[in-house]
N, C-alpha and C positions, 0 to 999 in steps of 0.2 A: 517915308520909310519909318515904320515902329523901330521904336526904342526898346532893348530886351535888358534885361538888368538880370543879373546870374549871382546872386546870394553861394557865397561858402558858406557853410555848415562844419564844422569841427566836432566832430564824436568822440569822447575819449573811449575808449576800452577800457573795460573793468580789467584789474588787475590780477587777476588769479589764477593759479597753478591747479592744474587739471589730474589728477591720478586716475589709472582703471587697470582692471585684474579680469579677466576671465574665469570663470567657475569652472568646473568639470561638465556642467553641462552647456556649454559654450553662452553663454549670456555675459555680454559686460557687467562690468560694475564700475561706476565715476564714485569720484569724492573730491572735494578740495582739502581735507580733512583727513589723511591716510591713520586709520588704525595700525597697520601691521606693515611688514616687509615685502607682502603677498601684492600689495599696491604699487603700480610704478608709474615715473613722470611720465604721462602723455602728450600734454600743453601746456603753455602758460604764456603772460603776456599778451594773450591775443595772435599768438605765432601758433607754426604750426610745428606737430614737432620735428624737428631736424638731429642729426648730429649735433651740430655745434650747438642746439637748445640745448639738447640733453648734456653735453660736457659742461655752457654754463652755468644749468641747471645744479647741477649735482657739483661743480665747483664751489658754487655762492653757499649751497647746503651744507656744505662739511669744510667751508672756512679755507678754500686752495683758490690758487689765482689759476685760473683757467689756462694760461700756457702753459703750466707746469702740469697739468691733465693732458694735453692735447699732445705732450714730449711724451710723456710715459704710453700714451697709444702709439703714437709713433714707432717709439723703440720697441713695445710688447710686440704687438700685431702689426704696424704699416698701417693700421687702419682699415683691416680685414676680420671682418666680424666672426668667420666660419673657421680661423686660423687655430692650428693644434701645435702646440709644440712638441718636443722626443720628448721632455721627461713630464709633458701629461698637461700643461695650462692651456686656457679654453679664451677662445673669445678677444674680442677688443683691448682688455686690460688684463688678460692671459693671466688668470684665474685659475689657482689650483682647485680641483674637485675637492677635496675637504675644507681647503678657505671658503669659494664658495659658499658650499653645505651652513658652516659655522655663521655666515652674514647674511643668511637667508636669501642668497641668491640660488633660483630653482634650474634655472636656464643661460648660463653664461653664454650663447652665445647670441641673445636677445642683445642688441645695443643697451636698451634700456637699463637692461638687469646689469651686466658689465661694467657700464661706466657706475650705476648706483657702488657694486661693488667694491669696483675697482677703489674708486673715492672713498668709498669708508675705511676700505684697509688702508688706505693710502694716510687717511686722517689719526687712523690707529696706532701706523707707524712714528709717524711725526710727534704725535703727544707721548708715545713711549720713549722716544729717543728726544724730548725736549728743546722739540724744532728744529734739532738737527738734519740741513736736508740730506745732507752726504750721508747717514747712515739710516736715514729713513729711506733712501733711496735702496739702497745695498740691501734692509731688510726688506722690504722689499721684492728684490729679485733673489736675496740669499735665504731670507728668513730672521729673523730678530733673533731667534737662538744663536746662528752664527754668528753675528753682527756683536752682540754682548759678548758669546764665546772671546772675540777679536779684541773688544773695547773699541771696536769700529768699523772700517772697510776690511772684510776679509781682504787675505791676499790672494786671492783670485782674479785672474784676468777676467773673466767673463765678467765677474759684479764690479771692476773697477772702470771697465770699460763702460759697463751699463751706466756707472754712475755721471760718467762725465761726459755720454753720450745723449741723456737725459737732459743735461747741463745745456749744455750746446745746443736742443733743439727747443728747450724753454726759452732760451734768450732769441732766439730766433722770432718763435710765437709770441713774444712779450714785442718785437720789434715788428712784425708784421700780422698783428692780431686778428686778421680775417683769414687767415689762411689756415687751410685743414693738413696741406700736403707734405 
């Protein structure tokens, strides 16, 4: 009876983050190197992209722990990318059309574009409100103008609920960290 001897092999994957844009004339474009806003996360890691790539992606980017990204999809959209609200926010992280516009987001209701977004406003919030998350939260779904109007939480059910509905579904995410739902 021959003797077979079966060698592992270990490959690492190179580690790097994939961006591409389509042109007007529909040809991709890669880079690992993004010039402008016009580029978004397509891969990295060696994964492919997923949801939850693109929320740790764009989490680890703009300095947010990832369940606290995946609460504010939650509460925005449920996690419905093609989602509109009555007074006009688009997308996964329900994105006003001129926030958008201002963050160089062209297509809120691209995953990709949405969570890039979402996360930068989100990081915006935070550093104007000096990591405060309770009223970065509130600015947020109120607007930073309110929010300072206040010196905090409007008094508003809708952004006070938001805010500790938020709350609630980070610590959840932060407790069962695989979960999207």
């Amino acid at each position: 009876m021959p003797i077979c001897i079966f060698f592992l092999i270990s490959v690492s994957s190179v580690d790097a983050t994939i961006y591409r844009y389509t042109d007007e004339n529909g040809r991709l474009h890669f880079t690992d190197v993004p010039t402008n806003t016009i580029y978004q996360f397509y891969r990295g890691d060696g994964q492919e992209l997923s949801l939850g790539n693109l929320i740790d992606h764009y989490a680890d980017r703009f300095h947010l722990d990832s369940a606290l990204v995946k609460a504010v999809i939650k509460v925005e959209s449920d996690f419905n990318p093609k989602v509109v609200s009555r007074k006009g926010a688009q997308g996964l992280m329900q994105l006003m059309p001129g926030t958008a516009r201002e963050i160089g987001v062209s297509d809120p209701f691209d995953p990709g574009q949405s969570i890039y977004g979402g996360t930068y406003y989100l990081r915006q919030m935070l550093d104007t409100f000096d990591s405060n998350l309770d009223h970065a939260l509130a600015a947020y779904n109120a607007g930073p103008t309110t929010v300072k109007r206040y010196g905090g939480i409007p008094p508003y059910d809708e952004t006070q609920n938001y805010v500790q509905r938020v709350k609630k579904y980070r610590d959840y995410y932060q407790k069962f960290s695989g979960q999207l739902d």
